[in-house]
N, C-alpha and C positions, 0 to 999 in steps of 0.2 A: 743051701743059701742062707738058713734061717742060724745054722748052727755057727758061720760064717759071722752074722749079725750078732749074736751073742759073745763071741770072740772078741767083736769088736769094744762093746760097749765099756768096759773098763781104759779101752786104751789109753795112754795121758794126752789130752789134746788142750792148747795155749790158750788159759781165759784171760781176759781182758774185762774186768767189772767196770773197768770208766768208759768202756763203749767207745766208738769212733767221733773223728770230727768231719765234717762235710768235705774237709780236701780230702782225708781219705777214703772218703767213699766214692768221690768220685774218681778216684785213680784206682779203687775195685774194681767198680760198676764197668770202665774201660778194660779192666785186666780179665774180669770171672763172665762178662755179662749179666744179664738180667736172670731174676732169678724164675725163670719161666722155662715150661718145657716147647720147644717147636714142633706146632701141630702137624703130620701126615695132607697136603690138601691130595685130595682125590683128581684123580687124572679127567678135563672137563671133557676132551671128546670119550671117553665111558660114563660120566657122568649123562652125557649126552643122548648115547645109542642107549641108554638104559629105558631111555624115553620111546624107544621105539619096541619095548618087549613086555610084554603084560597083557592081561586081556583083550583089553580096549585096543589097542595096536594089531592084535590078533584079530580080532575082528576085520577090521579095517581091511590089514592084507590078505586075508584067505579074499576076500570081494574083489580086491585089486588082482589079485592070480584069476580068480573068477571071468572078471572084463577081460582080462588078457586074452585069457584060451578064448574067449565066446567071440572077437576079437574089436570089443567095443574100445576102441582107444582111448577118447576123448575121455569116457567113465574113469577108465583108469589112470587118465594124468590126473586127471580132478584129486580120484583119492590120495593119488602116490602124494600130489600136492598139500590134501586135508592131512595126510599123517606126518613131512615135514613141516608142515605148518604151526599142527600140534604139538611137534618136540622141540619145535624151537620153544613158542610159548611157553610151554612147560617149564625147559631149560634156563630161560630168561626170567619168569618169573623165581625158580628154585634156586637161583643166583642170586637175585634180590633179597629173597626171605634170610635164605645160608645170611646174607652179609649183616641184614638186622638182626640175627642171634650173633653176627661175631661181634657187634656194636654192644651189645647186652652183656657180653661176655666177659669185656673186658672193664665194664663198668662192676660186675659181681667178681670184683677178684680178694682175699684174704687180706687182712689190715693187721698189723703186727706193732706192737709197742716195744721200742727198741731206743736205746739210749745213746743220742749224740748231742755231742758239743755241750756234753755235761748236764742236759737235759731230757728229762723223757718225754717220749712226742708216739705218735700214730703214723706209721708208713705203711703204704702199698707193701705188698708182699714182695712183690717184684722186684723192687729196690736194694731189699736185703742184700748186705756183700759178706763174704767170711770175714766174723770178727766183729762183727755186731753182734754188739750186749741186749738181749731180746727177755721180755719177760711173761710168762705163758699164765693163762686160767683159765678155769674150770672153764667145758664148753669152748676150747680155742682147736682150732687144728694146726698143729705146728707145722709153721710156714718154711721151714728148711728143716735140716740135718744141725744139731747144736750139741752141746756137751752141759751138762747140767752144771754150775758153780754154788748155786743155792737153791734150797728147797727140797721136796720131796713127793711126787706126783703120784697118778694111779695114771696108765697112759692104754689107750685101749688100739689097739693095731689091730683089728682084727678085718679093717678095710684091706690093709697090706699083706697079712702074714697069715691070714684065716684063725689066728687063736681064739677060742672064742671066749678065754677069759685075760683081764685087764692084765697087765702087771707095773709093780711099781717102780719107781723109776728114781734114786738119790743122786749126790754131789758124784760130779765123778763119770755118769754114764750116759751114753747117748739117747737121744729122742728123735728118731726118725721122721722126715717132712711126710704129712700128712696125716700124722696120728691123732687123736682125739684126747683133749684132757679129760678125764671124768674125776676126776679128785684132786683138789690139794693147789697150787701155783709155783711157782719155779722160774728161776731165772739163767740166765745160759747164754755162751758165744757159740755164733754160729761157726758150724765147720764146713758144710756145703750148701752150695745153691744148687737151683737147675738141672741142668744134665748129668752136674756131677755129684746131686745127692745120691742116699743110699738105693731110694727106689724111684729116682730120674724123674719124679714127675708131686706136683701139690696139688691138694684136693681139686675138684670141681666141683662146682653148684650147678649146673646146667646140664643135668643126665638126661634131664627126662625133658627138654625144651621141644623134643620136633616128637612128640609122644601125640599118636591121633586122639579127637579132642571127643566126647559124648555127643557133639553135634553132628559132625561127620560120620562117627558110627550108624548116629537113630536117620541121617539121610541116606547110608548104605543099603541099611535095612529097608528101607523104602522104596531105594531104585530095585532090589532084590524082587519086591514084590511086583514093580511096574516090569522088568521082564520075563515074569511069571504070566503077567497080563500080555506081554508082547509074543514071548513063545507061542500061547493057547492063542492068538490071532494068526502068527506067521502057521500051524497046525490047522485051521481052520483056511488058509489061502490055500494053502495046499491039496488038502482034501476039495477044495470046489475046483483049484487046476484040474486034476484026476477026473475030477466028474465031467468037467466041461472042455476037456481036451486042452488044456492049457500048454504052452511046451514050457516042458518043465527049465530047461535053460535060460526061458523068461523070467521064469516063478520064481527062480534061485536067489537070484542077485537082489531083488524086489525082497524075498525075507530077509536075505543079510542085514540089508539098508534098513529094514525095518527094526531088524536087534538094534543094532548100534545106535539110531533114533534113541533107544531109549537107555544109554550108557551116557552116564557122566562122564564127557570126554572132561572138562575142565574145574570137576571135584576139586579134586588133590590140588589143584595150583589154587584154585580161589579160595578154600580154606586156609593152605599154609599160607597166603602173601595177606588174605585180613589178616589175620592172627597178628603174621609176624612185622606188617606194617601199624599194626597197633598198639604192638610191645612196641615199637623203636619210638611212637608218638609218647606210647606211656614213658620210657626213659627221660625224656627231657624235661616230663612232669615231676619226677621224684621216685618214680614206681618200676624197678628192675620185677622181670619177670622170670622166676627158675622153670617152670612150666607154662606154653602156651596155653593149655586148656583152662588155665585159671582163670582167664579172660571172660569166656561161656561161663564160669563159676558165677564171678563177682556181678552177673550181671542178674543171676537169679537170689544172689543173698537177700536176705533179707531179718539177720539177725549178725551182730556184731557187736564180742565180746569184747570192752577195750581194756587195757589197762591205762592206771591214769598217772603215776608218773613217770613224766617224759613224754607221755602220748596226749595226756590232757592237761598235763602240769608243762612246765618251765623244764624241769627238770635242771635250773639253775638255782642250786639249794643253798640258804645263806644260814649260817648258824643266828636265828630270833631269838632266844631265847636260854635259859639255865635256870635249873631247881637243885639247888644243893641238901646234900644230908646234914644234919646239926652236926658242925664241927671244921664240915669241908668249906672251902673257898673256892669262887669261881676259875680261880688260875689252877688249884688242885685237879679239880672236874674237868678243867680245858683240856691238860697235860695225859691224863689217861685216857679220856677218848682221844688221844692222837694218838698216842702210843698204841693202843690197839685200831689204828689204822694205817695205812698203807698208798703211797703215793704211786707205786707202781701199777696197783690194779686198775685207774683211773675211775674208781668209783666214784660220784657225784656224791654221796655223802660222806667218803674221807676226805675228797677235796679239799669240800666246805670246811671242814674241821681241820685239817691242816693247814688251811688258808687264815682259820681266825688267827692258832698258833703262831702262825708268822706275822702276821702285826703285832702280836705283843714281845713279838724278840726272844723270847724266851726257846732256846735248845732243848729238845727230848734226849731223854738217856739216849745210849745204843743199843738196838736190841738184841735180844740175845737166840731168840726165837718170835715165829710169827705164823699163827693158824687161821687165813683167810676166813673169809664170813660164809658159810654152810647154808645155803636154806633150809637144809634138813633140820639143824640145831639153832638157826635164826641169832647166829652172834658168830665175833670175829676175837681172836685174843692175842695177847705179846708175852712175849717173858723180857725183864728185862733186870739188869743189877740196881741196888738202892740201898745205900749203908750196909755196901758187901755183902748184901741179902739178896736170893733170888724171888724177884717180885712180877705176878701175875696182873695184866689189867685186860679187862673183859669189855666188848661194848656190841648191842645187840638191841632185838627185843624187849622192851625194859621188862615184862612179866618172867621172861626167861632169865635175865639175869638179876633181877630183884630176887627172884629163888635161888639162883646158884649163890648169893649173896647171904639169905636168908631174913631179907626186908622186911620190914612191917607192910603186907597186903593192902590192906585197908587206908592206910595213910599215901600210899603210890598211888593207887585206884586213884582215887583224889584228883591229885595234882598230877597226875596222866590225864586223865577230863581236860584239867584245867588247861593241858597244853594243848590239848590234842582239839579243843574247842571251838580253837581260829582257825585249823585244819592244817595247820605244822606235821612235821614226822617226828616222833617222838622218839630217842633213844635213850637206853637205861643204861650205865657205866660202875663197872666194879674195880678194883685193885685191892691188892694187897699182898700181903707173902704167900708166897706159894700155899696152900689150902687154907687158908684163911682169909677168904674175900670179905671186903668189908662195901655197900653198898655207896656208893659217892653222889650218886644224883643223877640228874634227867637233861638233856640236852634234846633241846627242840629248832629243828628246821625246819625253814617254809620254803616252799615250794607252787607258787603262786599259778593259777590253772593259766593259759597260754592263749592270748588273748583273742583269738581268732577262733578255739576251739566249742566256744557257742554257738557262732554262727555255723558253721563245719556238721553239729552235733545236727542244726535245725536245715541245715542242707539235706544229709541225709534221711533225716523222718520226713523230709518231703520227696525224697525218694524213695520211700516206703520200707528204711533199712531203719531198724529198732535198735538202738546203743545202749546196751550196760554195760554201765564201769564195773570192773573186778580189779582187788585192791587187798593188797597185805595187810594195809594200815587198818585202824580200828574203826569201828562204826561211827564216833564220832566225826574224826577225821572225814571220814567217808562222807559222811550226810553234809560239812557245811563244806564240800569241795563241787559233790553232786549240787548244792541250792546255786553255786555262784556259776555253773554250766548250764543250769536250768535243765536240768534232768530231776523229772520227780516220781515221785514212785516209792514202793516198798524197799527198804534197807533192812539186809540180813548180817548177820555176821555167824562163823564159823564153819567148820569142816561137815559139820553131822548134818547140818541144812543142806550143805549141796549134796551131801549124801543122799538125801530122802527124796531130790528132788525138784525140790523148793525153786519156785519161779519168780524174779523180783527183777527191778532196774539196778538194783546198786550189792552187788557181795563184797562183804570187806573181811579181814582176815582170811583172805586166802593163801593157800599153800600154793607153789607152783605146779606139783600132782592136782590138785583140785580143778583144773583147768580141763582137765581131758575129759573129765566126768562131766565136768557142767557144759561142752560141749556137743558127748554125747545125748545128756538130758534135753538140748532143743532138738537135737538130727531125732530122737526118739518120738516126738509130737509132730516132726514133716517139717522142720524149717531148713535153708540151708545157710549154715553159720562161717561166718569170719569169725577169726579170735586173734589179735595184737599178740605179741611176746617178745623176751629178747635173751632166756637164760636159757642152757643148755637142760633144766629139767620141765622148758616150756613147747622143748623138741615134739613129744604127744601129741600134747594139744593139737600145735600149728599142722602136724602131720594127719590129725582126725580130720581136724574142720576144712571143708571145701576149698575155704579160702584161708589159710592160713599166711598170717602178715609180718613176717619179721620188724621190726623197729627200726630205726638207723642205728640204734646202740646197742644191736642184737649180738650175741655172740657166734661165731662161724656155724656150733650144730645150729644154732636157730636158723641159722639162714639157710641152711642145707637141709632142713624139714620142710621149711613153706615154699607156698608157693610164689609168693611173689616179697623181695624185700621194701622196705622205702628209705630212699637216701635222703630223706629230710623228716627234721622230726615235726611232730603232730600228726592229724589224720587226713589231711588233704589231699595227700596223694589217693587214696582209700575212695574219698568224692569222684578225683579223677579218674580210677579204676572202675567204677562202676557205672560211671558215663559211658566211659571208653566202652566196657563188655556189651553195654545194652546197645551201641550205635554196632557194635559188631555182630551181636543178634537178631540188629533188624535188617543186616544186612544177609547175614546168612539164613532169616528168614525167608527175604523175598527170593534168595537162590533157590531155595527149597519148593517154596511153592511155584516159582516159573517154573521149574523142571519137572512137577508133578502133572502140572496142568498143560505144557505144551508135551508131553509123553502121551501122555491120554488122548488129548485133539490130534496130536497128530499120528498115532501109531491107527483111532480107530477109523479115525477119517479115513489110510490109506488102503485098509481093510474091508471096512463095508463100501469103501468107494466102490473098489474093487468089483465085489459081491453084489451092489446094489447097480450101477450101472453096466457094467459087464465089459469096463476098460480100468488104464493103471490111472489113475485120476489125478498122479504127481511121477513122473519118472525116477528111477534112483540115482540119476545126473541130477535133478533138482534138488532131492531131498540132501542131499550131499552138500550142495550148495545153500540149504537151508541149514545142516549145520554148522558152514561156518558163518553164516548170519549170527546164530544164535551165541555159536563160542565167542565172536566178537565183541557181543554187547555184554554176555557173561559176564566176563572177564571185569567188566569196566564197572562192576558191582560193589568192587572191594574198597574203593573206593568216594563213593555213593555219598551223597549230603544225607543223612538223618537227624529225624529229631531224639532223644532221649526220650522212652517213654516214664512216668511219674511211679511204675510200679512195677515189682520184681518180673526180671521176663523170665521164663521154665517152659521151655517143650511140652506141649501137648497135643502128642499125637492123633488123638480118634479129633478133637477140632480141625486140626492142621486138614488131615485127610477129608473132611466133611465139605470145607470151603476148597479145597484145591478140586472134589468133584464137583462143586455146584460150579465154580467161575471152566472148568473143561467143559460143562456140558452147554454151559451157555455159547463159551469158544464152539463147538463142538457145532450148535445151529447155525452160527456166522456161518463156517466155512462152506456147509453142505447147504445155505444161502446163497454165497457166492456161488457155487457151482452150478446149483440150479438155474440161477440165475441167468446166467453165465448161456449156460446150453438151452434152457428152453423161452427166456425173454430175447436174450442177444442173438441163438440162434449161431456162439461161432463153434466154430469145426474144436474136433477132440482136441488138436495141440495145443489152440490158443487157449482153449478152455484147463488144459494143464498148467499153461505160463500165467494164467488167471487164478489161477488156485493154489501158484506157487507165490504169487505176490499176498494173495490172502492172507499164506502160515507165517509168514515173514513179518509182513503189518497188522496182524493178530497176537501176532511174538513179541513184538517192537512193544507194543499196545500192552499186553499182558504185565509187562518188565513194570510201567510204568504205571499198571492198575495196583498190583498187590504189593510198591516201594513202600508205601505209606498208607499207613493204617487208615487214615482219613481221605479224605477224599485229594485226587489226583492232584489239584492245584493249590493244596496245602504246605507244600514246600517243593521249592527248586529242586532240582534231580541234579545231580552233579556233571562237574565242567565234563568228564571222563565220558559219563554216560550219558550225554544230548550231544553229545561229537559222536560217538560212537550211532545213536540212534538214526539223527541226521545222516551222517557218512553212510548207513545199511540201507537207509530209505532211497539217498539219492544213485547207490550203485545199483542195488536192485531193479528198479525203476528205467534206469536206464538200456541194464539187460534186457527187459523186458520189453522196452519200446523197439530197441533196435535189432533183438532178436542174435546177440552177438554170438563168433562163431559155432551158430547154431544148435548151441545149448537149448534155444528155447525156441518155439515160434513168436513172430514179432505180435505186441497187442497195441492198438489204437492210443493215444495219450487222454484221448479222452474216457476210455474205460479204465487206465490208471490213474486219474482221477476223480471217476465217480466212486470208485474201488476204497482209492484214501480216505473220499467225504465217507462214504457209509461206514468205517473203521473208525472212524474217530467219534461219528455220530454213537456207533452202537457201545464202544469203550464208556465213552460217555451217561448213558444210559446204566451199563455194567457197574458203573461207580455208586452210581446211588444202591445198588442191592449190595454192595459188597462191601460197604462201609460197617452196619453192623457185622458180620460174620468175621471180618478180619482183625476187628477189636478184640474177639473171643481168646484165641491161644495164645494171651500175654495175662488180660486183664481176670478174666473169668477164672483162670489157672493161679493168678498171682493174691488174688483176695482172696481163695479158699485157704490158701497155703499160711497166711499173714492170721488166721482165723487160731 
């Protein structure tokens, strides 16, 4: 096929450099379609039964075959009931999430600059039709199938064709949808879209979106160990059936019910629908997300690299300013930095300078050649004709081209201060005949910081997240851009500083490679870093750091490194990211810890009940019916009303574990309270005292939910509309099972022991809040200030 491709590239296909007009694009757009490939959707009844095969389901039904043979009926509607119950759930929720990554998805789609109606503009990828005039750079993935007309690229296909080295790509030859630029820019009409490109299909940014996240994993690992605890109890009933003549056909069912207890039936769905109903909240913020786990990331950063034009600047750059060479004139110096730039690439500093060029009316030659701006060599050049002379004009770095020019040092230095003072972008401009540049002078633009971006700055250090700017421009620049954001601190400048290390608020002169290093220099001291970027050699970086941020003016690899983009420029979206992650932490915390501590209360309760009084102290018709209590209120977590807490939130396990035992063992004496109770004050018989002690786990559960939502004390904040419907709806069905004993699930209990039952639940929750208040401020707070240290 490859060699097919290579055949092809020479072929002669029709350019068109004046690009389309809007009527015909819309009589393509009707003729070729969208230039999109049509996704596969998966068939929903498999999508469906997929829900019924996996462990968790396996469990379930060997216990339903169980009740069968033994020929407990009732047992086994119940479950057959609990396991469609749980695919639907599952199912419903997995349709939810699926549809907020396809809301995500089509908001991250490729932007292409493509020439109509005589003008160059930014279109959706989408839109493209054959025959649009399209112009490619460095860091772009080309959004169709096109024929190159100008330029001369380095084109890397090695996503398509597995090469694993670049090749180049001139006038003449095709560029495959999807390829990557890594050199040079290029301009071209397209020849396919869609289905009918080369390789049928343009990049995606969304590989890795349903990818499980570091929280779900460190909660897996932890249900692992709760049925390691559950196994050695169901081992331990077993051996006292054997001793005490138990029938083992009893015994059986009672351990199954007892595994599963301690199985996250509703893991998987309440992580993926947080997650994915908090990217679709983040979208309408400004903040596309390529991977969910970025979420859990941005809630623990607490270091964030920015860059600052365009992210703390305007990025709306006006030509301020001109410093000529003894000789030149300001219309000489205007005329060459245009000429060495370029309206196609929509770079905000050629704009600016072709924008002054055209208020004074004045026509550029034509050019004859044009080599884009490099980071690598930090300048952009033209060739153009001038008294039948072929003549060079350079514009760049001014230290770099003050050299190539061979300027007096010392006299630039200067009058570089002197621009660079009021915190303008400074560029330096050479021309001349071909090897003999001669140095023309200094054009200075400003680029004013963004007005909202101090307050933004002072948002997040009160969120405990630390902002350095990192900046090409010079220290001077640097420092009076940093005083008017009110960022203060040590300013560095150079490569050999962040080589060594070197920890400051402000780096200026940096290189786009330097970004990866001074990334990894905070992940090396324990912090976990965001870093802004927008260029295809800031791809590293964004792919090192946790949270890596695309820009809105990022280029395609940027965006296909990080993890999350933002469709709006400055850092606001960044704020709203790390709101977002920490209300989803607190919420995937209190999952974590309800299901540590109601596994524990109820796996050992049903154990040494067992053991201790020498009956089943819950049936496995209740406890079944206790877990859909619990997957009910679960569920309605994700949710949940939180507050934001003030400082980075990070997983800390051996806390997590220490308070999930203390708040189980205090659960742990309610229950074996109630029961005592129960039997030797009230004096009722074993059933009632079962239906007594199934209301206990349920308003111990209910209770639980609503102890460890909020770090503070209970009445600290409203619980959400989801979860006091849900809580209410458990309390009032249970309760009435209970009274009325319905068919025969339970024995009936008095109204007035299901209400002295509630009063002492609420009494003793109550009491439980005031000890749990310190212990559950620990696995945010205690973990988040060592880490900031």
């Amino acid at each position: 096929m490859m060699g097919e491709a290579a055949s092809e590239r020479k072929k002669e296909h029709v350019v068109n450099p004046k690009g389309l007009t809007s009527e015909e694009v819309t009589r393509l757009l009707a003729e070729y379609g969208p230039n999109v490939i049509a996704e596969d959707k998966p068939n929903p009844f498999r999508l469906f039964f997929k829900k019924l095969w996996g462990p968790v389901p396996w469990m379930l039904e060997a216990t339903l075959v169980l009740e069968i043979i033994m020929g407990n009926n009732i047992e086994g509607l119940i479950i057959g009931f609990l396991l469609i119950f749980n695919a639907i759930l599952g199912f419903m929720h997995q349709q939810k999430a699926q549809n907020a990554l396809n809301m995500l998805r089509t908001r991250l789609q490729i932007m292409a600059r493509v020439l109509r109606d005589g003008a160059w503009k930014q279109v959706a990828s989408s839109e493209l039709v054959p025959g649009d005039y399209v112009h490619l750079r460095v860091g772009d993935f080309a959004p169709a199938d096109l024929v190159i007309a100008e330029g001369q690229v380095l084109v890397d296909q090695s996503a398509l064709t597995g090469e694993s080295v670049p090749v180049e790509r001139e006038p003449g030859e095709v560029v495959y949808s999807g390829s990557v630029l890594r050199r040079g820019e290029a301009s071209g009409s397209v020849t396919a879209t869609g289905s009918k490109s080369f390789f049928g299909k343009t990049a995606e940014l969304m590989r890795g979106a349903g990818s499980r996240s570091h929280a779900e994993e460190l909660v897996m690992s932890i249900v692992r160990y709760l049925l390691l605890m559950d196994g050695a109890l169901v081992i331990a009933i077993l051996i006292y059936a054997a001793i005490t003549g138990l029938s083992f056909m009893k015994v059986m069912p009672f351990a199954l019910i007892l595994l599963v207890a301690s199985v996250p039936v509703a893991l998987t769905a309440t992580f993926t629908l947080t997650s994915a109903v908090a990217s679709l909240d983040l979208s309408s913020k400004g903040v596309l997300l390529t991977r969910l786990a970025a979420i859990e990331e941005s809630a623990a950063m607490n270091e964030l690299c920015s860059d600052k034009t365009g992210t703390l600047t305007l990025n709306e750059l006006t030509l301020s300013g001109m410093q000529t060479a003894d000789g030149v004139d300001d219309a000489d110096l205007l005329l060459m930095g245009a000429l060495a730039s370029d309206e196609r690439t929509q770079d905000p500093l050629d704009k600016a300078i072709l924008a002054r060029l055209a208020e004074t009316g004045v026509r550029a030659p034509e050019k004859t050649g044009f080599i884009p701006f490099d980071p690598a060599t930090k300048r952009s050049e033209a060739t153009f004709t001038r008294d039948g002379e072929t003549w060079r004009a350079v514009k760049g770095a001014p230290h770099v081209v003050a050299k190539l020019a061979g300027a007096d040092g010392e006299f630039w230095e200067t009058a570089i201060a002197d621009l660079a003072a009021s915190g303008a972008r400074v560029l330096g401009v050479a021309a001349g005949r071909d090897g003999a540049l001669t140095f023309k002078g200094l054009i200075a633009l400003a680029d004013p910081p963004r007005p909202e971006a101090r307050g933004i700055i002072a948002d997040l250090r009160q969120l405990g997240v630390r902002v350095r700017m990192v900046t090409g421009d010079s220290m001077a620049t640097a420092r009076v851009v940093a005083a008017e954001l009110g960022m203060e601190g040590v300013v560095i400048g150079g490569r050999d500083e962040i080589a060594k290390g070197a920890i400051c608020d402000i780096y200026a002169g940096v290189y786009p490679e330097d970004k990866f290093r001074l990334v990894q220099t905070f992940q090396n001291i324990g912090h976990t870093v965001g870093m802004t970027g927008d260029g295809v050699n800031d791809a590293p970086a964004l792919k090192q750091a946790e949270v890596g941020i695309a820009v809105s003016s990022a280029t395609d690899v940027a965006k296909a490194a990080a993890s999350m983009v933002l469709t709006e420029s400055g850092l606001k979206g960044v704020v709203e990211a790390v709101k977002t992650g920490r209300r989803v932490y607190q919420r995937l915390l209190t999952y974590t810890l309800n299901k540590i501590v109601k596994t524990i209360q109820v796996a050992v309760f049903l154990s040494l009940g067992l053991i201790i009084f020498r009956h089943f102290v819950v049936t496995p018709l209740l406890v079944l019916l206790l877990l859909f209590a619990n997957d009910f209120v679960t569920m309605s977590i994700a949710n949940d009303n939180v507050r934001v807490s003030r400082e980075p939130d990070i997983w800390n396990v051996r806390v997590l574990i220490k308070t999930s035992l203390i708040i189980a063992v205090a659960w742990l004496v309610y229950i074996f309270a109630v029961f005592g109770v129960g039997k030797d004050v009230l004096g009722l018989p074993i059933a009632e005292l079962r239906t007594l002690s199934f209301l206990g786990l349920v308003y111990s559960g209910l209770s639980n939910v609503l102890l460890v939502r909020e770090r503070s004390y209970m009445w600290s904040s409203r619980p959400g509309t989801y979860l006091l419907l849900a809580i209410v709806g458990d309390v009032i069905l249970v309760s009435l099972l209970a009274h009325f004993g319905l068919f025969g699930m339970m024995a009936p209990v008095t109204w007035s022991a299901i209400g002295l039952l509630l009063a002492f639940t609420i009494l003793f929750v109550t009491l439980l809040d005031l000890i749990k208040v310190p212990l559950l401020r620990s696995p945010t707070s205690r973990t988040a200030e060592a880490s900031a240290t």
